[in-house]
MDAnalysis code that builds the backbone (N, CA, C; Angstrom):
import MDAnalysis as mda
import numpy as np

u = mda.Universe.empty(333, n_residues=111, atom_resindex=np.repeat(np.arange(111), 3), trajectory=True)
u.add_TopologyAttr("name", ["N", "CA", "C"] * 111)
u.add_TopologyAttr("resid", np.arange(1, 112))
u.add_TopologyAttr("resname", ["UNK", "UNK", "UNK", "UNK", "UNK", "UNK", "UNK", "UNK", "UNK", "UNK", "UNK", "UNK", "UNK", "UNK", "UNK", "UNK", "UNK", "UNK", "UNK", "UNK", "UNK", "UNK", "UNK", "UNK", "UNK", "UNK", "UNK", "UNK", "UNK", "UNK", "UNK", "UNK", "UNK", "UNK", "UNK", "UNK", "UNK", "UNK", "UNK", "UNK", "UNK", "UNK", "UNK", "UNK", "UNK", "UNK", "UNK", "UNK", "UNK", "UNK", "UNK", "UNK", "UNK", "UNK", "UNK", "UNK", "UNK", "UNK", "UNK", "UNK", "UNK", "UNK", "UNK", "UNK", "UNK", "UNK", "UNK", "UNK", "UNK", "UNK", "UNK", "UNK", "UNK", "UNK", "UNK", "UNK", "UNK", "UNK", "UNK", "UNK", "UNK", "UNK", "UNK", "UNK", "UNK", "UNK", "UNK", "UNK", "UNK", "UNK", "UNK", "UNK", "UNK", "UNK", "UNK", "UNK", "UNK", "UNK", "UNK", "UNK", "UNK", "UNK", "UNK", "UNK", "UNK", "UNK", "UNK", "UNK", "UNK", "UNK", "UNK"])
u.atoms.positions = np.array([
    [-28.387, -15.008, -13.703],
    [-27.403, -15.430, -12.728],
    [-27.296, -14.368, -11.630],
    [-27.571, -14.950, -10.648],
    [-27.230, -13.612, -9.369],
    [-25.937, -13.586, -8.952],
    [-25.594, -12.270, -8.839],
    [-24.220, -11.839, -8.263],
    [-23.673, -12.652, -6.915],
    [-22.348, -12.748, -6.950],
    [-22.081, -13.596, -5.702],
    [-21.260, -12.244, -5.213],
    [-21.456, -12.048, -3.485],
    [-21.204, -11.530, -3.118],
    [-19.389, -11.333, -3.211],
    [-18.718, -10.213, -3.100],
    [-17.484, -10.137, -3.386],
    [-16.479, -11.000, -2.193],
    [-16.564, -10.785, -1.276],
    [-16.033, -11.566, 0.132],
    [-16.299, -13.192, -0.115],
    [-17.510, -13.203, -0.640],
    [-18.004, -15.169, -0.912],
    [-17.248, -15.554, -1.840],
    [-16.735, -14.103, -3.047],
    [-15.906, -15.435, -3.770],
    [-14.440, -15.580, -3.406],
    [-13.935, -13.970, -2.977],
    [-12.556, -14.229, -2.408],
    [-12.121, -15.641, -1.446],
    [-13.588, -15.215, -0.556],
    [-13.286, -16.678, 0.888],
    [-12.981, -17.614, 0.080],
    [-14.158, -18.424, -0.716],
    [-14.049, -19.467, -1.522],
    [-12.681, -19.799, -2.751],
    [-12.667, -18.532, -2.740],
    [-10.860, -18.355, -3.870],
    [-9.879, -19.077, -2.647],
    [-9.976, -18.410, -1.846],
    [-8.816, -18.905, -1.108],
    [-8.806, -20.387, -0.234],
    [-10.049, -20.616, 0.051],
    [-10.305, -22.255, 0.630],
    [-9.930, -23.176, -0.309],
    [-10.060, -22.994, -1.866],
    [-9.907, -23.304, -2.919],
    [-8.275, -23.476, -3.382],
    [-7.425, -22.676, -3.118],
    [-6.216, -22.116, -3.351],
    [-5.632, -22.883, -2.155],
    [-5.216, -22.309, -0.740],
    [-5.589, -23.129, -0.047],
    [-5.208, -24.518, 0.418],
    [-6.856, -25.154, 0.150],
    [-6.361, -26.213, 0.055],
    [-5.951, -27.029, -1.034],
    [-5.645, -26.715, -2.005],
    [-4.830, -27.349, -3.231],
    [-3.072, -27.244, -3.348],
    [-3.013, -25.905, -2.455],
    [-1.446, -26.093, -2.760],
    [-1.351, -26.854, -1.105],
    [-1.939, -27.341, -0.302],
    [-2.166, -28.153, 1.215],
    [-1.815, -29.494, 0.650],
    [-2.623, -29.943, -0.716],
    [-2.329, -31.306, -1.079],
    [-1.066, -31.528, -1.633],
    [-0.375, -30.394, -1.690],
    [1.138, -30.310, -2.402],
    [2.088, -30.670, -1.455],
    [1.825, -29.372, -0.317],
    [2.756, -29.553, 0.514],
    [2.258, -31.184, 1.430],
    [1.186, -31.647, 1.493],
    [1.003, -32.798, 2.273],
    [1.841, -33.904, 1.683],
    [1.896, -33.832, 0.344],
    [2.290, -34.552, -0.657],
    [4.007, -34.863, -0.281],
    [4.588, -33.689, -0.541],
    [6.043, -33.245, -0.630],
    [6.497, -33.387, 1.163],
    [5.864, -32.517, 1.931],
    [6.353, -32.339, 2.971],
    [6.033, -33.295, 4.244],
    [4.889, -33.755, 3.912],
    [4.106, -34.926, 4.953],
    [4.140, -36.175, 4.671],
    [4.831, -36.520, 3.513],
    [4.867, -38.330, 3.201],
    [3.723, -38.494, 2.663],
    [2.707, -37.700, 2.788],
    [1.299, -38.363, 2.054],
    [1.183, -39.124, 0.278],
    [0.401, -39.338, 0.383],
    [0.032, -40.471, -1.019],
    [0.044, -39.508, -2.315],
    [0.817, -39.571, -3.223],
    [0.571, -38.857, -4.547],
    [-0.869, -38.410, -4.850],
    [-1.905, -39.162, -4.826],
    [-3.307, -39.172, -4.928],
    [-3.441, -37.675, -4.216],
    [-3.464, -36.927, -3.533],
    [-3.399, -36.042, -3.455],
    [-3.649, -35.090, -4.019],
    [-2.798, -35.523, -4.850],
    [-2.589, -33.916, -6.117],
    [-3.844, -34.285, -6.922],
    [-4.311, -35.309, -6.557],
    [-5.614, -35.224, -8.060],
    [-6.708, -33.932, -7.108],
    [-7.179, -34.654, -5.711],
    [-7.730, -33.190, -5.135],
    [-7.520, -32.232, -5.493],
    [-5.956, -31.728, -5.402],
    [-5.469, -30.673, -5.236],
    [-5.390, -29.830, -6.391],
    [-5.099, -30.792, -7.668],
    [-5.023, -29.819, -9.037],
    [-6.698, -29.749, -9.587],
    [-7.608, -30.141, -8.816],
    [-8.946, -29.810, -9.006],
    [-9.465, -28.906, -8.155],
    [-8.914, -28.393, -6.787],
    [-9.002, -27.270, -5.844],
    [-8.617, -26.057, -6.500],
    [-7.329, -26.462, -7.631],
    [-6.598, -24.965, -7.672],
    [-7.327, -24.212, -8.764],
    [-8.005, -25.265, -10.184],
    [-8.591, -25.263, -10.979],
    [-9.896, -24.175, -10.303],
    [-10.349, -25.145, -9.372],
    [-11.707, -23.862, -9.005],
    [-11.116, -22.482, -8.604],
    [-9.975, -22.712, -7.709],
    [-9.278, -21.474, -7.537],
    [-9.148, -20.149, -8.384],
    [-9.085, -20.905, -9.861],
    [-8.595, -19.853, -10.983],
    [-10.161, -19.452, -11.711],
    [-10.733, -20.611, -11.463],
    [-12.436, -20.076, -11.975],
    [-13.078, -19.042, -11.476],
    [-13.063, -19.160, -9.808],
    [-13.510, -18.435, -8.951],
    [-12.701, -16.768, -8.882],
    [-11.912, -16.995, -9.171],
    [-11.451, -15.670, -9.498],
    [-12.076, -15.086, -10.331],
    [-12.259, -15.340, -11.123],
    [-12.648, -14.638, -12.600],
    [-13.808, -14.137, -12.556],
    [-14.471, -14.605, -11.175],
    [-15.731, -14.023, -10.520],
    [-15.714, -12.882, -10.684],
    [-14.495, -12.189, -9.510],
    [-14.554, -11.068, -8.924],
    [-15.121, -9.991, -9.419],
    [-15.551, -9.008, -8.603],
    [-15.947, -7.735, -9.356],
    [-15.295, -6.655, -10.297],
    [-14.301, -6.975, -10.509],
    [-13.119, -6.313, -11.304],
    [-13.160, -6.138, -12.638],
    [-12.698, -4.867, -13.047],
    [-12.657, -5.024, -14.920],
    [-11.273, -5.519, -15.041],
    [-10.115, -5.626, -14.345],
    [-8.989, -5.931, -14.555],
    [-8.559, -6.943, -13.272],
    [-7.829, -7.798, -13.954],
    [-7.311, -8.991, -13.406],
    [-6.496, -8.755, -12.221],
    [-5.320, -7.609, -13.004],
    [-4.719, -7.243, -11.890],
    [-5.044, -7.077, -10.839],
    [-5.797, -6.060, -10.519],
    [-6.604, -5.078, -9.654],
    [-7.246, -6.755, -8.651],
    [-8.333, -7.048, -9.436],
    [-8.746, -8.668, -8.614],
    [-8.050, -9.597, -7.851],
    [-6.827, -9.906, -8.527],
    [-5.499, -10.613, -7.656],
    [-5.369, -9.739, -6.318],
    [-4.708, -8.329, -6.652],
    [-4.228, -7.623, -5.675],
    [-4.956, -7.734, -4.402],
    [-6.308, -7.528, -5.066],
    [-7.552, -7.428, -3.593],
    [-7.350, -8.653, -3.242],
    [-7.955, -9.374, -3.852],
    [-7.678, -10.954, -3.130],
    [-6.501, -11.636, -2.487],
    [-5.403, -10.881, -2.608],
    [-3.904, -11.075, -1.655],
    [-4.308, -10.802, -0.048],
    [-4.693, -9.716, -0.237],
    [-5.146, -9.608, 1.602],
    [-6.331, -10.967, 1.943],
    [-7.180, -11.030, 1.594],
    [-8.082, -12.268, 1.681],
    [-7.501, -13.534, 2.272],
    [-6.512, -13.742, 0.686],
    [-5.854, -15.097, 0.987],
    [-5.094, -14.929, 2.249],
    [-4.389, -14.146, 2.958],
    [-3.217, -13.624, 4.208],
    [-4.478, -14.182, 4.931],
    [-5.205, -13.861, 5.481],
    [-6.060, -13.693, 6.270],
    [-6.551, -15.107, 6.648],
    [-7.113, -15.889, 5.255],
    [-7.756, -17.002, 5.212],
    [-6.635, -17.922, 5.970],
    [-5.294, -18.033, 5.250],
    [-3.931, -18.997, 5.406],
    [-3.868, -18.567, 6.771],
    [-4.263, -17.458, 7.752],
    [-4.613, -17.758, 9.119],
    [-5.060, -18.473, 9.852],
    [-6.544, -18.029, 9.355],
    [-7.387, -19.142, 10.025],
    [-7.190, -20.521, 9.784],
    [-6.634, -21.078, 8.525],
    [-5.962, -22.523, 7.863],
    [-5.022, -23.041, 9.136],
    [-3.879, -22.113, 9.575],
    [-3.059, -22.195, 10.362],
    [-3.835, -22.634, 11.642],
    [-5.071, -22.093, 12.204],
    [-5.358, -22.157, 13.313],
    [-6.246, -23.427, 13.218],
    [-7.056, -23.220, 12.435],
    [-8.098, -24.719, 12.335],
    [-7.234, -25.756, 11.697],
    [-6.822, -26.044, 11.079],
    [-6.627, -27.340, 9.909],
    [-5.143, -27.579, 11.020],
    [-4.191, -26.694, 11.186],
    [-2.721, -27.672, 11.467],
    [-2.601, -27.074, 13.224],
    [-3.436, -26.681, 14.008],
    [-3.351, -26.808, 15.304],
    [-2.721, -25.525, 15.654],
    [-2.109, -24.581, 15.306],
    [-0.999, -23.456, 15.019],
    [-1.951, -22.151, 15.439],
    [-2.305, -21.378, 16.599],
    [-2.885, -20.809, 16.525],
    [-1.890, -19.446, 16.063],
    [-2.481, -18.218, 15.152],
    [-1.696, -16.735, 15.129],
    [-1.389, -16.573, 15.965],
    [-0.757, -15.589, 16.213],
    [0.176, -14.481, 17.250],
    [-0.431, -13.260, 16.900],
    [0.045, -12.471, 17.904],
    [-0.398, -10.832, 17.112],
    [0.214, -10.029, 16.132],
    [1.218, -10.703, 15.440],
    [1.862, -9.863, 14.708],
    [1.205, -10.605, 13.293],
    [1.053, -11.865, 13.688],
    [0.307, -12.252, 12.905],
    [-1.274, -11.673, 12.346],
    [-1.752, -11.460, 13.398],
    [-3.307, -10.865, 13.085],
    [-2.889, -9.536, 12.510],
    [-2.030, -8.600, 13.325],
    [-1.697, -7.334, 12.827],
    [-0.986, -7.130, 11.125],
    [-0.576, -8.344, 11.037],
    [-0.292, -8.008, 9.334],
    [-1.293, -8.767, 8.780],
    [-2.220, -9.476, 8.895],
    [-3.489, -9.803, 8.427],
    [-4.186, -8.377, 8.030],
    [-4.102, -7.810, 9.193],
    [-5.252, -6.474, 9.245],
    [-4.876, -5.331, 8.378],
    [-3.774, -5.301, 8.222],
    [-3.700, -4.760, 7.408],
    [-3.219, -4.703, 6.376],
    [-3.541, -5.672, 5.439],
    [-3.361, -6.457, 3.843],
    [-5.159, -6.838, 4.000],
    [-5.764, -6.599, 5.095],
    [-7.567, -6.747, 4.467],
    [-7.778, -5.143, 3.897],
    [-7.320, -4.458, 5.179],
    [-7.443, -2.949, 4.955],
    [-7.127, -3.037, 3.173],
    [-5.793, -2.616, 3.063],
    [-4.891, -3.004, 1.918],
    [-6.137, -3.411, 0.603],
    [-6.690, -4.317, 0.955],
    [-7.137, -5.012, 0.140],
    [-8.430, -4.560, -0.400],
    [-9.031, -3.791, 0.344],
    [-10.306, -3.399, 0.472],
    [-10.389, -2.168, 0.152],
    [-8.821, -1.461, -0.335],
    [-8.855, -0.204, -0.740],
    [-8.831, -0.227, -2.177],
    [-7.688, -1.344, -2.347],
    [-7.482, -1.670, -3.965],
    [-8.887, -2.060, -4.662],
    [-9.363, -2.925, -4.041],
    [-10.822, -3.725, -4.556],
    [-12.356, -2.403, -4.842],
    [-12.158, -1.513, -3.302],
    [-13.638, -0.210, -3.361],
    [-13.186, 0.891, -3.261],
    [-12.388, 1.689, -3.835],
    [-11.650, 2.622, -4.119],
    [-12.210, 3.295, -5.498],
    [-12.251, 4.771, -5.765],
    [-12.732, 5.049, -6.596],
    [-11.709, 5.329, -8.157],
    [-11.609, 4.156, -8.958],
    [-10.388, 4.058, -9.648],
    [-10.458, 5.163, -10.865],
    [-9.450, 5.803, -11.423],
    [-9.573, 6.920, -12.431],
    [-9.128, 5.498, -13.723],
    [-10.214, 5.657, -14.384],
    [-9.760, 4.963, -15.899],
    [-8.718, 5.557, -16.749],
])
């Protein structure tokens, strides 16, 4: 099995994540069709698979990194999918929860 790059699975964690809790709120907040949630509780499902990817010996540590990811991704979500482009305070706390994220994730950890 070849390694998936660490960024490919976060992205995919969070497109995954995402759009599954999207079919929730479409569900709840948009009038949309119950049917929904069948997408959606099969989005979140990969969500939790795809995690388990990560490069991490600990779960914790994997979540944490992947918090900045998801910030970042639920951006671009904002800008493509519901018309909403960021602001700068927006990008600026993006940037730094990737930073953030990228310290927790390649950081040299003491066991």
């Amino acid at each position: 099995m070849t390694a998936i790059p660490t960024f490919a699975v976060y992205a995919a964690a969070a497109l995954a994540e995402i759009a599954g809790c999207f079919a929730v709120w479409a569900w709840m907040r948009l009038g949309a069709s119950a049917l929904w949630l069948l997408p959606g509780l099969m989005a979140l499902a990969a969500f939790a698979w795809l995690l388990t990817l990560a490069p991490s010996d600990f779960a914790g540590r994997a979540f944490a990194a992947y918090g900045g990811v998801y910030i970042g991704s639920s951006l671009i979500w904002l800008w493509a999918i519901e018309g909403q482009r960021p602001d700068s305070w927006d990008m600026t706390g993006a940037l730094l929860c990737v930073i953030g994220a990228g310290i927790i994730l390649f950081a040299p950890h003491v066991a």
